[in-house]
C-alpha positions as a printed NumPy array, in Angstrom:
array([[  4.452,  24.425,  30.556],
       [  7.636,  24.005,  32.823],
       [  9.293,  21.561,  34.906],
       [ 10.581,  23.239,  37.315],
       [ 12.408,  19.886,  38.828],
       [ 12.916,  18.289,  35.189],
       [ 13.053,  18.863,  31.846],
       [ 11.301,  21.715,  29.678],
       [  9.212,  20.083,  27.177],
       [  8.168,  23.789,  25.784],
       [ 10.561,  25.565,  23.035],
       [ 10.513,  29.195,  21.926],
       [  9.017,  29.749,  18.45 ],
       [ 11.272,  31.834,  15.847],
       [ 10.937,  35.319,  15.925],
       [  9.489,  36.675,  12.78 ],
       [ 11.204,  39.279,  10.961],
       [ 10.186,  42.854,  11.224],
       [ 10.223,  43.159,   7.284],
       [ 10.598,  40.899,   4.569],
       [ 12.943,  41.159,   2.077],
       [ 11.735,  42.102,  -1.975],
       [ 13.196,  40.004,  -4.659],
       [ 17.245,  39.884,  -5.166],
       [ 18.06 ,  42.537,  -7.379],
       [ 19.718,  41.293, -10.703],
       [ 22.839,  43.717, -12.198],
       [ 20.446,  45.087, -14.72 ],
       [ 17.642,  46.306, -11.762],
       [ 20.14 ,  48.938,  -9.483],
       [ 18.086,  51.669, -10.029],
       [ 14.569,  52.918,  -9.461],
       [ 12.796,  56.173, -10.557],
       [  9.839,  57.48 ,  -9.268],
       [  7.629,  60.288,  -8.216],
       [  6.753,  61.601,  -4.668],
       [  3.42 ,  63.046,  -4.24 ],
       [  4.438,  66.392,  -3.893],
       [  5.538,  66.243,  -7.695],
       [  9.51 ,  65.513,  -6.955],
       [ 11.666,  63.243,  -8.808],
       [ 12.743,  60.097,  -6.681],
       [ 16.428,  58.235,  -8.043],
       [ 17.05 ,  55.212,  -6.173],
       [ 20.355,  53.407,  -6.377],
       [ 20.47 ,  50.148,  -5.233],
       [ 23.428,  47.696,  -4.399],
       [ 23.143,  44.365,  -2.426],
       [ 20.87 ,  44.86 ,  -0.13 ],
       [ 21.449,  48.879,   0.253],
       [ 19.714,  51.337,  -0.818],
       [ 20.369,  55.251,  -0.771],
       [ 17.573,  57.473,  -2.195],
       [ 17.835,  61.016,  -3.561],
       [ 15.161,  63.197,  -3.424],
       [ 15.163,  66.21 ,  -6.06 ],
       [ 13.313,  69.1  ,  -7.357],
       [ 12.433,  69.919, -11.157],
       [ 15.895,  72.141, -11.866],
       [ 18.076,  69.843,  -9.992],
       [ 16.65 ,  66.523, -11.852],
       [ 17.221,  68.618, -14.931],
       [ 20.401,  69.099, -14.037],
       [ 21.284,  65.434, -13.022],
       [ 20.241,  64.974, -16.683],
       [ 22.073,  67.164, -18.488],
       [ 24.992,  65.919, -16.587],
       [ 24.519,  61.831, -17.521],
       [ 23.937,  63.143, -21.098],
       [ 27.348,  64.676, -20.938],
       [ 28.883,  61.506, -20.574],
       [ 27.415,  59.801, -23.473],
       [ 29.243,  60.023, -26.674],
       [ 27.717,  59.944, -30.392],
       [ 28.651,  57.027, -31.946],
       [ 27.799,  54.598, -28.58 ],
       [ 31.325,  53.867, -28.209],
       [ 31.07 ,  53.997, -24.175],
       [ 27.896,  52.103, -24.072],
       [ 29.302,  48.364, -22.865],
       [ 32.194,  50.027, -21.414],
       [ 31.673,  48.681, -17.849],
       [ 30.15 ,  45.262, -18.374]])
């Protein structure tokens, strides 16, 4: 294996990665919704390759919605706004 006197003729293979990464994420996929098993609403934003995750109950996903819903306006004016 070595050569103590000469040269190594054995090389270290690459270390594999703990994880692998998922597909890139296009502009259009920076969100995810889902469910946890205890019934709780999952929102999860994602940006490059971060992620943050929020975690909420029935009244406070309610609440998230009544609060995007605010934002929107009647006539779709807004809805290419930042694109």
């Amino acid at each position: 294996m070595f050569d103590l006197f000469g040269k190594a003729d054995y090389k270290l293979p690459k270390p594999e990665p703990l994880w692998k990464s998922g597909p890139k994420s296009s502009s259009t996929n920076t969100y995810k919704v889902g469910v946890t098993r205890d019934g709780k609403t999952t929102l999860t934003l994602v940006r490059n390759s971060t992620s943050m995750t929020l975690t909420m109950d029935q009244p406070t996903c309610k609440q998230l919605i009544r609060l995007l819903q605010a934002t929107l306006t009647e006539d779709g004016e807004n809805e290419d706004a930042n694109t």
